[in-house]
C-alpha atoms as an extended CHARMM CRD file, in Angstrom:
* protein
*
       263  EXT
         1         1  UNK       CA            -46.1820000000      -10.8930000000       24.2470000000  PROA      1               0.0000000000
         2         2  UNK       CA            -45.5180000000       -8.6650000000       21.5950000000  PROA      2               0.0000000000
         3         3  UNK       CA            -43.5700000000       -5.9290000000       20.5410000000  PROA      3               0.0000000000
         4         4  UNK       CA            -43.6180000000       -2.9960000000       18.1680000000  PROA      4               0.0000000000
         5         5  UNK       CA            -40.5620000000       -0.7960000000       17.6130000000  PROA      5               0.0000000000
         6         6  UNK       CA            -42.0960000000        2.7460000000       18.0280000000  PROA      6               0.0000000000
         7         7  UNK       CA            -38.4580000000        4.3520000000       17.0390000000  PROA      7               0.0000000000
         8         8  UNK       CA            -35.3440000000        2.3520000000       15.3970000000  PROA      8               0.0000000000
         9         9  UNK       CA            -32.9360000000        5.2240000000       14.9930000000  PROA      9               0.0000000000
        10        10  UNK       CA            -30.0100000000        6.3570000000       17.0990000000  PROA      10              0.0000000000
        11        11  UNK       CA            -30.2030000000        9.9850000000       18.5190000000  PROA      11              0.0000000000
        12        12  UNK       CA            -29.3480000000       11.6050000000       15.7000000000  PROA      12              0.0000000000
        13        13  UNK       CA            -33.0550000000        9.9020000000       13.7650000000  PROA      13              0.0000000000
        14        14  UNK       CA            -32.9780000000        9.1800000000       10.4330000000  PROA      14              0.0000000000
        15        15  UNK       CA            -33.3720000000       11.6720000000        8.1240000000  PROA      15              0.0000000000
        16        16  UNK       CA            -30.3710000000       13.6850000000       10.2260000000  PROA      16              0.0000000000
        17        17  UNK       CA            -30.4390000000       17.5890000000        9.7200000000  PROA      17              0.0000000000
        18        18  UNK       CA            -29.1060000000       19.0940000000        6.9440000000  PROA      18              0.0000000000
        19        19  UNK       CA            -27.5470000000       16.1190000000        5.3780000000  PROA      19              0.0000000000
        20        20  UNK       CA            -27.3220000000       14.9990000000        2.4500000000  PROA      20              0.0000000000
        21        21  UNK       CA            -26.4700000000       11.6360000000        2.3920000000  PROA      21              0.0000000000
        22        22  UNK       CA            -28.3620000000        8.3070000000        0.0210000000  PROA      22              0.0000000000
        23        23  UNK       CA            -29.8900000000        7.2270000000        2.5880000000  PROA      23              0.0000000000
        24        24  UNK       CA            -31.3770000000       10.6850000000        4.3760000000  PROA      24              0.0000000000
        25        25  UNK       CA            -32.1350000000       11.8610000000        0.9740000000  PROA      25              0.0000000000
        26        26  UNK       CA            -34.1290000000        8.4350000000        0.3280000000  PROA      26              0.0000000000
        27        27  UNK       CA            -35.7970000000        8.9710000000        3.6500000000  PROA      27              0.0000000000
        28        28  UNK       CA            -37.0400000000       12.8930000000        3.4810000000  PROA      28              0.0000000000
        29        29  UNK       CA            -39.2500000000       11.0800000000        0.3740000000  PROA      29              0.0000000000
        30        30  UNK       CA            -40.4540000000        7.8490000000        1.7410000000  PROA      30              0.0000000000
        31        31  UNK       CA            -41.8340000000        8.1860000000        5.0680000000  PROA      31              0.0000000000
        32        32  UNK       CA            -41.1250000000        4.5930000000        5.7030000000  PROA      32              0.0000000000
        33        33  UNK       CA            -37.8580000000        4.7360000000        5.9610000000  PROA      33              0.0000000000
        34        34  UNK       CA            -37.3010000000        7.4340000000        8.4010000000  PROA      34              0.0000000000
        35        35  UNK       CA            -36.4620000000        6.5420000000       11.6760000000  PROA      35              0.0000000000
        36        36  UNK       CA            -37.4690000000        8.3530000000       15.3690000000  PROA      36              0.0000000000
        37        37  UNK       CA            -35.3610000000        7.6960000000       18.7030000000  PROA      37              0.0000000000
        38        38  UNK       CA            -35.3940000000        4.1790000000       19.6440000000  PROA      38              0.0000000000
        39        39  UNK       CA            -38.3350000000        3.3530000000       21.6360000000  PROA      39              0.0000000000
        40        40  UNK       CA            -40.7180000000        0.1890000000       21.5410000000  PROA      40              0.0000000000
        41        41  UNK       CA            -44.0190000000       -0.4340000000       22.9370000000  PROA      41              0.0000000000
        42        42  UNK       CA            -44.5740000000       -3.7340000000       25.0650000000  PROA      42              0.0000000000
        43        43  UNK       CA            -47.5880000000       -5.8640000000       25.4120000000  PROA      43              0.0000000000
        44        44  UNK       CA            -48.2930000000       -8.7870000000       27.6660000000  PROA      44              0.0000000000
        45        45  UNK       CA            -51.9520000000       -9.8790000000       28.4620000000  PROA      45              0.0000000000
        46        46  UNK       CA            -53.4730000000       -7.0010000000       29.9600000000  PROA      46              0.0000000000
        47        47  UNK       CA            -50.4340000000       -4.7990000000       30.1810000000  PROA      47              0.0000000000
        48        48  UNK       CA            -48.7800000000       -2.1070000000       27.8100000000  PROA      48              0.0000000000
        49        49  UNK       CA            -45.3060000000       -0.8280000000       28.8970000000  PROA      49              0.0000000000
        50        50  UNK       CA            -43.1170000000        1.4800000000       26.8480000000  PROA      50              0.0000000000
        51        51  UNK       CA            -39.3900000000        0.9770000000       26.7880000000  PROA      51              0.0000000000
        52        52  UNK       CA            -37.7770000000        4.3950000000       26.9880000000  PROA      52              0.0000000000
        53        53  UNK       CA            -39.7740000000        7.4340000000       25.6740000000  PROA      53              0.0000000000
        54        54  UNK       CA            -37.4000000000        9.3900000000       23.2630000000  PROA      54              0.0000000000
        55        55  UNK       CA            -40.8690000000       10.2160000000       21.3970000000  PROA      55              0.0000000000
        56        56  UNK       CA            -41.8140000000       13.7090000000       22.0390000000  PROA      56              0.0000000000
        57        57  UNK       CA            -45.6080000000       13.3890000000       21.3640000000  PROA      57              0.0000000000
        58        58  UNK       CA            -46.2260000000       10.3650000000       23.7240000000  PROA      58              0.0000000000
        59        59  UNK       CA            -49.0090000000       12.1940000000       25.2010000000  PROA      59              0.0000000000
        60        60  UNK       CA            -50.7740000000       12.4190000000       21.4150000000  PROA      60              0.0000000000
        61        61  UNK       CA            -49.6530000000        8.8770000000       20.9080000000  PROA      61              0.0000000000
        62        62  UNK       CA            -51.1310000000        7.2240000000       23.9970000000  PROA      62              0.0000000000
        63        63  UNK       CA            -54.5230000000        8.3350000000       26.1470000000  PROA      63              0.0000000000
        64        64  UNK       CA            -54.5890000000        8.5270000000       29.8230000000  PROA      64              0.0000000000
        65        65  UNK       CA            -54.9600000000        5.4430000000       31.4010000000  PROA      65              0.0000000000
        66        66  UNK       CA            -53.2290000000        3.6430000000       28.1540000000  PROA      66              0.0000000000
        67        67  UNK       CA            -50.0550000000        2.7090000000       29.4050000000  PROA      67              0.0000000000
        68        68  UNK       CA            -49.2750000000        0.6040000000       32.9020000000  PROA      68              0.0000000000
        69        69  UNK       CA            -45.8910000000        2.2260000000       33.3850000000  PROA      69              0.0000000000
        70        70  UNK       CA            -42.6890000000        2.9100000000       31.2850000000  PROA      70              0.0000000000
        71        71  UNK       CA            -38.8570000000        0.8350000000       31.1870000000  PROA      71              0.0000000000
        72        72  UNK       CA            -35.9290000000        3.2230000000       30.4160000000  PROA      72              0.0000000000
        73        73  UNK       CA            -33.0720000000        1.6900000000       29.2210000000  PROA      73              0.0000000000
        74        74  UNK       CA            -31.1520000000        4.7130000000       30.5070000000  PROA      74              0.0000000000
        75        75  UNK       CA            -31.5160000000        8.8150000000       31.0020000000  PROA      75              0.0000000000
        76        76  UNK       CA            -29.9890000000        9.7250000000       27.5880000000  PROA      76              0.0000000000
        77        77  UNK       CA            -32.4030000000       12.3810000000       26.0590000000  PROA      77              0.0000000000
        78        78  UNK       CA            -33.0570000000       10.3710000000       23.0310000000  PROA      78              0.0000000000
        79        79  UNK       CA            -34.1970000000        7.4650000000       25.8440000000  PROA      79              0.0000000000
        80        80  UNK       CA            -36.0180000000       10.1500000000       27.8450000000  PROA      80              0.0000000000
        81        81  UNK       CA            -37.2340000000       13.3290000000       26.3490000000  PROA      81              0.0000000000
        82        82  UNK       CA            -40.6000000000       12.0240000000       25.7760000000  PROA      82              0.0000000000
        83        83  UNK       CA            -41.1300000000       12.4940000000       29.7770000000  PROA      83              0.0000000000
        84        84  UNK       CA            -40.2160000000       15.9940000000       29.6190000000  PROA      84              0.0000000000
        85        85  UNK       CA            -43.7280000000       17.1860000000       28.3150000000  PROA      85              0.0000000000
        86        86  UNK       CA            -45.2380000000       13.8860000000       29.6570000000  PROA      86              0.0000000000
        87        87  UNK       CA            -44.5980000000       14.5740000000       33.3900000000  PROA      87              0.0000000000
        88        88  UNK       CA            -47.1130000000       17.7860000000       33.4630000000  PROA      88              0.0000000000
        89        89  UNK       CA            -50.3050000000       15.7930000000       32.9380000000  PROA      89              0.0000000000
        90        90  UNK       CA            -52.9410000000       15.9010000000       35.9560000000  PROA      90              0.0000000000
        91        91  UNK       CA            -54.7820000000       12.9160000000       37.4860000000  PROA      91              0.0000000000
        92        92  UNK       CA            -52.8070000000       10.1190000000       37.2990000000  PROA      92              0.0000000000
        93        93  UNK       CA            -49.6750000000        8.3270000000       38.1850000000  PROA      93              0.0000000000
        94        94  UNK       CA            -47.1630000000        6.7670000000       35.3090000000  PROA      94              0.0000000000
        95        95  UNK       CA            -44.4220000000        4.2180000000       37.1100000000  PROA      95              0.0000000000
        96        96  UNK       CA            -40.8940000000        4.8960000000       35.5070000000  PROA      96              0.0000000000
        97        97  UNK       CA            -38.3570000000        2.0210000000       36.2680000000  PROA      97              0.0000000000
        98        98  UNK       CA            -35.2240000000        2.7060000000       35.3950000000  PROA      98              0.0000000000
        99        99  UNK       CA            -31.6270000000        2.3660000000       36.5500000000  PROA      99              0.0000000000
       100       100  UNK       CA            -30.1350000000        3.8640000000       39.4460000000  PROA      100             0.0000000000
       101       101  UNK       CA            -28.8610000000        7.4970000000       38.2190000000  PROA      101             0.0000000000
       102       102  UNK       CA            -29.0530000000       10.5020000000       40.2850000000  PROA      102             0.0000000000
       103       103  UNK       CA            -28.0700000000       12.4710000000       37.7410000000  PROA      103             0.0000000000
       104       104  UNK       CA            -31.6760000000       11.6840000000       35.5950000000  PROA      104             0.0000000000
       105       105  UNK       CA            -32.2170000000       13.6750000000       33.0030000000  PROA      105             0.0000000000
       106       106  UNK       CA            -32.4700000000       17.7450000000       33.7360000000  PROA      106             0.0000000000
       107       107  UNK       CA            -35.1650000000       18.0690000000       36.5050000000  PROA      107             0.0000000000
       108       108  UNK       CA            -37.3080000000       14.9750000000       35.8620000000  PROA      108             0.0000000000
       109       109  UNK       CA            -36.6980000000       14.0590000000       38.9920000000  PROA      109             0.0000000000
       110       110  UNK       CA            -36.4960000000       17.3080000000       41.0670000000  PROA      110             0.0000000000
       111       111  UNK       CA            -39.9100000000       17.7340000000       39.9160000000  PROA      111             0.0000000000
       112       112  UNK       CA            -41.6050000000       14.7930000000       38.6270000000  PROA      112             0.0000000000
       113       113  UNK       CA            -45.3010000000       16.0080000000       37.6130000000  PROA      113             0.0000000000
       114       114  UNK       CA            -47.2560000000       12.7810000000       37.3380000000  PROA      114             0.0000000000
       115       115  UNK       CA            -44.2950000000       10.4140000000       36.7250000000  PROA      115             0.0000000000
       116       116  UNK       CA            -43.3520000000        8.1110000000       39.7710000000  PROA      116             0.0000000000
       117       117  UNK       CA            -39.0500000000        7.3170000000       40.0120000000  PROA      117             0.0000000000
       118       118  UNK       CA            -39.6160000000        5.6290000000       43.1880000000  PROA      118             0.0000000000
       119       119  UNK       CA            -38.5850000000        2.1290000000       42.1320000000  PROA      119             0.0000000000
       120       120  UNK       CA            -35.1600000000        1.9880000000       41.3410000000  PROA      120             0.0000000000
       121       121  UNK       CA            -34.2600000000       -1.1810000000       39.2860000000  PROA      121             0.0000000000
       122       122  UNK       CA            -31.3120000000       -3.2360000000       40.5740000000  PROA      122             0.0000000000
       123       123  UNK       CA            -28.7750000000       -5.0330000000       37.9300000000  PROA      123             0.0000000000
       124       124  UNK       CA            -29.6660000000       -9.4060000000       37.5660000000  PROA      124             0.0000000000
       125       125  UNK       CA            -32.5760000000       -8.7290000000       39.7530000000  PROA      125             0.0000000000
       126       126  UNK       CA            -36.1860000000      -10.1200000000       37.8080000000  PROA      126             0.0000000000
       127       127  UNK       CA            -39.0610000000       -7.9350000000       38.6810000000  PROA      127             0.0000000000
       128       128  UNK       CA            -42.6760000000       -9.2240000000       37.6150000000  PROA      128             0.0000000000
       129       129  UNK       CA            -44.8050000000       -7.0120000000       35.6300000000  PROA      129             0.0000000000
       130       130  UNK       CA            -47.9280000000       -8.6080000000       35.3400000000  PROA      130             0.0000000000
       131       131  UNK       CA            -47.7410000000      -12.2850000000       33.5780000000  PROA      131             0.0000000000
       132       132  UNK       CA            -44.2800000000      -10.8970000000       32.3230000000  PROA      132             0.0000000000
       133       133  UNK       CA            -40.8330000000      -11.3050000000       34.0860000000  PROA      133             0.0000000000
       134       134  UNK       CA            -38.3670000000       -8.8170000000       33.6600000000  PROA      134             0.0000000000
       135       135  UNK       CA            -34.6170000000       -8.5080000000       34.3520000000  PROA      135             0.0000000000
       136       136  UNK       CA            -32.6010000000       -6.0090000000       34.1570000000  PROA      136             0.0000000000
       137       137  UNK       CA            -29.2680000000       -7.3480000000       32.3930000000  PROA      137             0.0000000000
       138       138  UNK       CA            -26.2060000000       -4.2290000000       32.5060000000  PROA      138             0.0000000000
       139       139  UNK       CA            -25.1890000000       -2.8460000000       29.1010000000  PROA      139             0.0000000000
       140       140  UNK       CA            -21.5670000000       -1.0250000000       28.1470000000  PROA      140             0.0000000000
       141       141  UNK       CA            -23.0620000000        2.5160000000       27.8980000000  PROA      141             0.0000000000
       142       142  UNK       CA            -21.2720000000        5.8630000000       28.9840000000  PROA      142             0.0000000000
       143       143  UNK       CA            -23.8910000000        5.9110000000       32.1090000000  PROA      143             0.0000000000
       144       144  UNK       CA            -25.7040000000        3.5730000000       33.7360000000  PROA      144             0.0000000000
       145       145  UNK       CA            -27.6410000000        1.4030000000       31.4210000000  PROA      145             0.0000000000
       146       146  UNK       CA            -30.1700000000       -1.6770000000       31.3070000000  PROA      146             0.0000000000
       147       147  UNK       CA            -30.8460000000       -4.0110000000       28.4170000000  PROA      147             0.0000000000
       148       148  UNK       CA            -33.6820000000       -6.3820000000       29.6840000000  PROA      148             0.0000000000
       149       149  UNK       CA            -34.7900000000       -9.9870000000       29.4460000000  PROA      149             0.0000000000
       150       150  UNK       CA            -38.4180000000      -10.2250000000       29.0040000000  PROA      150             0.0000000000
       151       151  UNK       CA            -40.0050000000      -14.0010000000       29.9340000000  PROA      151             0.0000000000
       152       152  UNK       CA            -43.1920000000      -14.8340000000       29.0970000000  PROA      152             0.0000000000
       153       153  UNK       CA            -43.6750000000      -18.1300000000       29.7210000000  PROA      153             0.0000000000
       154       154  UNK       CA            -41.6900000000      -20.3250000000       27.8080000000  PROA      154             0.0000000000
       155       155  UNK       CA            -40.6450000000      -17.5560000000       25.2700000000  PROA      155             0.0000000000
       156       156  UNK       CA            -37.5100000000      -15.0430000000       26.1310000000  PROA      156             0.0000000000
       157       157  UNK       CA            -37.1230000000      -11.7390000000       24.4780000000  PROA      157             0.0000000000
       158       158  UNK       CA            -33.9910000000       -9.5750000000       25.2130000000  PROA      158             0.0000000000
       159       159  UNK       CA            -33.6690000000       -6.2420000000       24.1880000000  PROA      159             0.0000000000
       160       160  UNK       CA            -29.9930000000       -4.7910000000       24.4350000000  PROA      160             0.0000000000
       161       161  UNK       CA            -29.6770000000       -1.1360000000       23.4250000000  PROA      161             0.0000000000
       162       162  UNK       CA            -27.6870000000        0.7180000000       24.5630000000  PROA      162             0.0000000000
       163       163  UNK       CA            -24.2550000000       -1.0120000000       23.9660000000  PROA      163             0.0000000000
       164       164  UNK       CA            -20.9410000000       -1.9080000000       22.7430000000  PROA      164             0.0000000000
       165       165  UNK       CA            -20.1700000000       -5.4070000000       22.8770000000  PROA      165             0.0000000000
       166       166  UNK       CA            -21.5160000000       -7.2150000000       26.1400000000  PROA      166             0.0000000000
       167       167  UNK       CA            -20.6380000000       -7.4030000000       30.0010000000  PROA      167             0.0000000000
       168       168  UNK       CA            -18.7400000000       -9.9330000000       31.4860000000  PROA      168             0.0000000000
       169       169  UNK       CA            -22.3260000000      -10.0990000000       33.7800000000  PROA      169             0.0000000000
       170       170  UNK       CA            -24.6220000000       -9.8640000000       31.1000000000  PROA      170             0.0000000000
       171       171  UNK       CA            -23.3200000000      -12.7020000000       28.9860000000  PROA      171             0.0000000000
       172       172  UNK       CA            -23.0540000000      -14.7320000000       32.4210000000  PROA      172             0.0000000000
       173       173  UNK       CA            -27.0350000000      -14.1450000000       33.1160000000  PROA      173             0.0000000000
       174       174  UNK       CA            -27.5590000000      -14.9660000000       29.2040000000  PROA      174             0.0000000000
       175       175  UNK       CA            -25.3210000000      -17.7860000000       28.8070000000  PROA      175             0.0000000000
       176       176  UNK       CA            -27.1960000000      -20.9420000000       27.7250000000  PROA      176             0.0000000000
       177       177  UNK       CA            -30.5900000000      -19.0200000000       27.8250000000  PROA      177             0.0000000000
       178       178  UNK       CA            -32.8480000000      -19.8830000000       24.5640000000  PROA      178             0.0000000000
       179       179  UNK       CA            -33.6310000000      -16.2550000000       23.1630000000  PROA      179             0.0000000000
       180       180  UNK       CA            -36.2630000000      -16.6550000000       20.6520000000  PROA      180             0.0000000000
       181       181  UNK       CA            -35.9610000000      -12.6390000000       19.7660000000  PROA      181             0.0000000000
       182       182  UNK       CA            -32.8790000000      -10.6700000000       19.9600000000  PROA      182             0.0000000000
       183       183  UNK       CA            -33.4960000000       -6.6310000000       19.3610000000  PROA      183             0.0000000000
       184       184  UNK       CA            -29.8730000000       -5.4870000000       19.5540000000  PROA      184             0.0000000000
       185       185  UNK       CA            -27.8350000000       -2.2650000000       18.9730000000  PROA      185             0.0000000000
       186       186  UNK       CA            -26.3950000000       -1.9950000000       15.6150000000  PROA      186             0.0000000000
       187       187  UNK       CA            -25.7750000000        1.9160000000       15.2510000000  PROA      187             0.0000000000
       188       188  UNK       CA            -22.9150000000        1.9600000000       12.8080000000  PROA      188             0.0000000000
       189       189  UNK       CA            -21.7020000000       -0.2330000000        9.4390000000  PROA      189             0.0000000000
       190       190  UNK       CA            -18.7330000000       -1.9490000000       10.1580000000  PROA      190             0.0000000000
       191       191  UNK       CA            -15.7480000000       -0.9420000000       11.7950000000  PROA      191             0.0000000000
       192       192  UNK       CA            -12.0890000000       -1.6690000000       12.4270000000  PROA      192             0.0000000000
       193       193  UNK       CA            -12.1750000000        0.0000000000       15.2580000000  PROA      193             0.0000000000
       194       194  UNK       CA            -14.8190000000       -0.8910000000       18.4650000000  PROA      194             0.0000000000
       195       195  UNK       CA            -16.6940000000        2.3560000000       18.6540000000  PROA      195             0.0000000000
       196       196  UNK       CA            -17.0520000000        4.4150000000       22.0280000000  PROA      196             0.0000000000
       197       197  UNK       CA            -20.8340000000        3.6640000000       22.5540000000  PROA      197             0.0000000000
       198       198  UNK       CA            -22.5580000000        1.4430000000       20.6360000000  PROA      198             0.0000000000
       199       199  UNK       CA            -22.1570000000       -1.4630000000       18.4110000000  PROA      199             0.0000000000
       200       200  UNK       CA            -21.3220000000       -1.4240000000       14.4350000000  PROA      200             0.0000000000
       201       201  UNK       CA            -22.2640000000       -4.4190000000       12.5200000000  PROA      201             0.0000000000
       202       202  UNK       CA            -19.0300000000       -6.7670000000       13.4410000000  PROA      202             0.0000000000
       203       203  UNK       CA            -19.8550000000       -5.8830000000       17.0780000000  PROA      203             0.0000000000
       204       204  UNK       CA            -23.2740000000       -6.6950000000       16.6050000000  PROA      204             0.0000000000
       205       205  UNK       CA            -22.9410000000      -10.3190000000       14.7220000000  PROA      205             0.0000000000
       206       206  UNK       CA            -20.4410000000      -11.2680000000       18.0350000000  PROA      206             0.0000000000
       207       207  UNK       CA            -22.7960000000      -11.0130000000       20.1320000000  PROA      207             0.0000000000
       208       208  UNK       CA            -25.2400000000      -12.7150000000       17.7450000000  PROA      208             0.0000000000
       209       209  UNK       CA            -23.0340000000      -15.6670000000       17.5420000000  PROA      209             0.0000000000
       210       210  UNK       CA            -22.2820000000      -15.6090000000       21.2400000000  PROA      210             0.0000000000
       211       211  UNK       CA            -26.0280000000      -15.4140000000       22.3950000000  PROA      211             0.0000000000
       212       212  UNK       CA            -27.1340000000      -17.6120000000       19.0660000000  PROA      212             0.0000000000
       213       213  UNK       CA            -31.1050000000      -16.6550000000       19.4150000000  PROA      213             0.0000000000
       214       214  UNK       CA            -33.2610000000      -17.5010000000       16.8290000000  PROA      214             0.0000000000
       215       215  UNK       CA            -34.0490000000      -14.4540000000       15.2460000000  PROA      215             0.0000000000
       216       216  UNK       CA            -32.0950000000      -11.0070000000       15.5840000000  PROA      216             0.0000000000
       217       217  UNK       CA            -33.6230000000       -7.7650000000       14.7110000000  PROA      217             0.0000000000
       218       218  UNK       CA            -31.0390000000       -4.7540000000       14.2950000000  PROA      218             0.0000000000
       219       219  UNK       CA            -32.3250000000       -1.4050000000       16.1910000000  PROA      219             0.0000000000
       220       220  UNK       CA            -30.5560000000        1.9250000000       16.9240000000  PROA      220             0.0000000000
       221       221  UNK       CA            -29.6370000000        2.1960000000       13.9530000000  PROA      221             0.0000000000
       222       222  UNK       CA            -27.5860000000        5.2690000000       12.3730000000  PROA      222             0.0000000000
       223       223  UNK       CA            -27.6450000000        7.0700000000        9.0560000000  PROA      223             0.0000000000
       224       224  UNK       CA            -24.2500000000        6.0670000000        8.0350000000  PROA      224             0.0000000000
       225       225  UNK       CA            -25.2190000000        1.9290000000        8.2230000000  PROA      225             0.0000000000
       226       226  UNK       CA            -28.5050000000        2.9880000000        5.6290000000  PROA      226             0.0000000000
       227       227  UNK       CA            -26.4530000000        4.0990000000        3.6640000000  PROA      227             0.0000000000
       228       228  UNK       CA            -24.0970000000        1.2350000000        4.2380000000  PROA      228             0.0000000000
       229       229  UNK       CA            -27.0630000000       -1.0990000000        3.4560000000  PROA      229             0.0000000000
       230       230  UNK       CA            -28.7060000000        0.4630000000        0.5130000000  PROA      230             0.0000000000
       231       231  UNK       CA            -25.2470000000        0.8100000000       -1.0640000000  PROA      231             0.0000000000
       232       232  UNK       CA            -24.9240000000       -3.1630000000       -0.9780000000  PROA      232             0.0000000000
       233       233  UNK       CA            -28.1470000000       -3.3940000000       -2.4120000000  PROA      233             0.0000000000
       234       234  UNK       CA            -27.7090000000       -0.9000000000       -5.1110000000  PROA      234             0.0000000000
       235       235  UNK       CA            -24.4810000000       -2.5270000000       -6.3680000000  PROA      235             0.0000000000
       236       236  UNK       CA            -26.8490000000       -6.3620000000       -6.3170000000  PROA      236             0.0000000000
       237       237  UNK       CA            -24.1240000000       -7.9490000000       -4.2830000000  PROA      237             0.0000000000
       238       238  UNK       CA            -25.3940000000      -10.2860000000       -1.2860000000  PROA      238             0.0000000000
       239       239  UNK       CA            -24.7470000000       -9.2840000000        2.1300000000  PROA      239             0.0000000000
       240       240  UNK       CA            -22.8210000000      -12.2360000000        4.0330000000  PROA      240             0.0000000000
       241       241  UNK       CA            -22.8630000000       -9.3920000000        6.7610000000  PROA      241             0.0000000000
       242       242  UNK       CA            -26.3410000000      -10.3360000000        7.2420000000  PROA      242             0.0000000000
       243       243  UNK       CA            -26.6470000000      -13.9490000000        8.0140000000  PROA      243             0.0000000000
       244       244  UNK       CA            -30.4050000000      -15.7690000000        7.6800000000  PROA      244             0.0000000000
       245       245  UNK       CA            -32.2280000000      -14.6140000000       10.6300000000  PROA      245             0.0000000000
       246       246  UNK       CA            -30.8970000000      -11.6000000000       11.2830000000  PROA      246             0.0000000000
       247       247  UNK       CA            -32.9790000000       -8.1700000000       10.4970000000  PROA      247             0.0000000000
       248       248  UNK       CA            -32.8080000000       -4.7020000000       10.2850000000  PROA      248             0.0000000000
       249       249  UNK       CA            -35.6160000000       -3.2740000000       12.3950000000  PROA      249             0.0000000000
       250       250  UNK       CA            -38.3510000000       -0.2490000000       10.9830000000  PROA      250             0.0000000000
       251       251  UNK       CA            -40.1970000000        1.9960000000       12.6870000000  PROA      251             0.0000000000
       252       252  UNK       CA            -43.7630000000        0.3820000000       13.0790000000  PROA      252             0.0000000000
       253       253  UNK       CA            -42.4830000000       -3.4370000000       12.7760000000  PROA      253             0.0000000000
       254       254  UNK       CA            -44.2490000000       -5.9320000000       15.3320000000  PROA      254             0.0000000000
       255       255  UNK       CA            -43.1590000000       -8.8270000000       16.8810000000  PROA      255             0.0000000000
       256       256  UNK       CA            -45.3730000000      -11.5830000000       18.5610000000  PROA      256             0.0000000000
       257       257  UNK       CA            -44.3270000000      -14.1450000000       20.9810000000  PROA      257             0.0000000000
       258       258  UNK       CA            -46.8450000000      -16.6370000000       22.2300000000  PROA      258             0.0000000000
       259       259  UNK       CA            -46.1560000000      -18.0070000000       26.0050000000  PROA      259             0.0000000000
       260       260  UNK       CA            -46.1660000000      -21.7990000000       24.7520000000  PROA      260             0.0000000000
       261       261  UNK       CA            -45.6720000000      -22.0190000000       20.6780000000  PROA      261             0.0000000000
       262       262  UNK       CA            -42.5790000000      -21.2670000000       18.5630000000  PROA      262             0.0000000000
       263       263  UNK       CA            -42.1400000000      -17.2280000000       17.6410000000  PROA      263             0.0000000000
């Protein structure tokens, strides 16, 4: 099983419009460092499935007959937008599972083009995708969202975005569950306050130490917490924020899991 994070940035992307801050400054230079919507690109045996499709030139990105069928998290248009141009191919049929929302996102699903919404994901209940197992596990969104546990064979991947903090039935499906990779919403540095819609950094390490996998790589991530980061660096001070195995994501980073061997 592996992963690569196509997109690590909230909807906003990294560099954001018009501003002028260290760390979209940094980014308009180094190419590396900027960050699209959050999407990731899933691979198990024989299968490839996107989660979400917030890229707008998925159908440059990926030939016909590339992809088995697409996860959204949710119907945000940073999630979705990608399936806007998408859905007006000819000649084939791309599965979209996703949770129950009639709303969708504008008329994706009055009129669908090639994409198929017919399978409606239900909350806690695994659905097998190929030699991978997948469950939908319900995030703390502002409309309906899924994180989801992805099992290949003895190895566990979850990947939570997006969130603030955990549900009471989310940490129940997870509880005692050996993640080996955690990709988790960390949008904003840290805050006194719980934001509205996603987790800051405290938020984030909570759930960290509640879920204790063994590695943790940050996604979503906004402007604000580069600049947050890079400012720490800049000044040489260590980060205790960051404890060892714990990462902030890139666009383009890969992560492997092998069904039977330590990640």
């Amino acid at each position: 099983m592996r992963l690569t994070l196509l997109g690590t940035g909230n909807a906003a992307q990294v560099p954001v419009y018009n501003c002028g801050c260290p760390a979209c400054a940094l980014a308009r230079v180094n190419k590396h460092l900027r960050r699209g919507p959050c999407c990731a690109l899933l691979e198990c045996g024989a299968s490839r499935w996107l989660i979400d499709a917030g890229l707008t030139d998925l159908a440059e990105r990926f030939p016909p007959g590339a992809l088995d069928g697409i996860l959204l998290t949710h119907y945000h248009a940073d999630h979705a937008q990608g399936l806007l141009h998408l859905r007006w191919g000819t000649g084939l049929r791309i599965p979209v599972l996703a949770p129950a929302d009639p709303e969708g996102l504008a008329d994706l699903h009055k009129h669908p083009g090639i994409l198929d919404f017919s399978t409606t994901l239900d909350a806690l209940q695994p659905v097998q995708l190929g030699d991978l197992r997948v469950t939908p596990l319900p995030l703390r969104h502002s409309r309906p969202t899924f994180g989801y546990l992805l099992e290949y064979g003895a190895r566990r991947m979850a990947y939570l975005t997006d969130t603030v903090g955990l549900s009471p039935d989310t940490q129940a499906a997870l509880h005692g569950t050996t993640i080996n990779v955690l990709v988790l919403d960390c949008t904003h540095p840290p805050a006194e306050e719980q934001p509205r819609n996603h987790n800051d950094l405290t938020r984030a390490l909570d759930i960290v130490r509640t879920l204790r996998p063994r590695r943790t790589v940050l996604t979503h991530i906004g402007h604000a917490f580069d600049a947050w980061l890079m400012r720490h660096h800049a000044s040489g001070a260590a980060i205790p924020a960051l404890p060892p195995g714990v990462t902030v994501g890139l666009d383009g980073d890969s992560i492997a899991l092998h069904p039977d061997t330590a990640c």
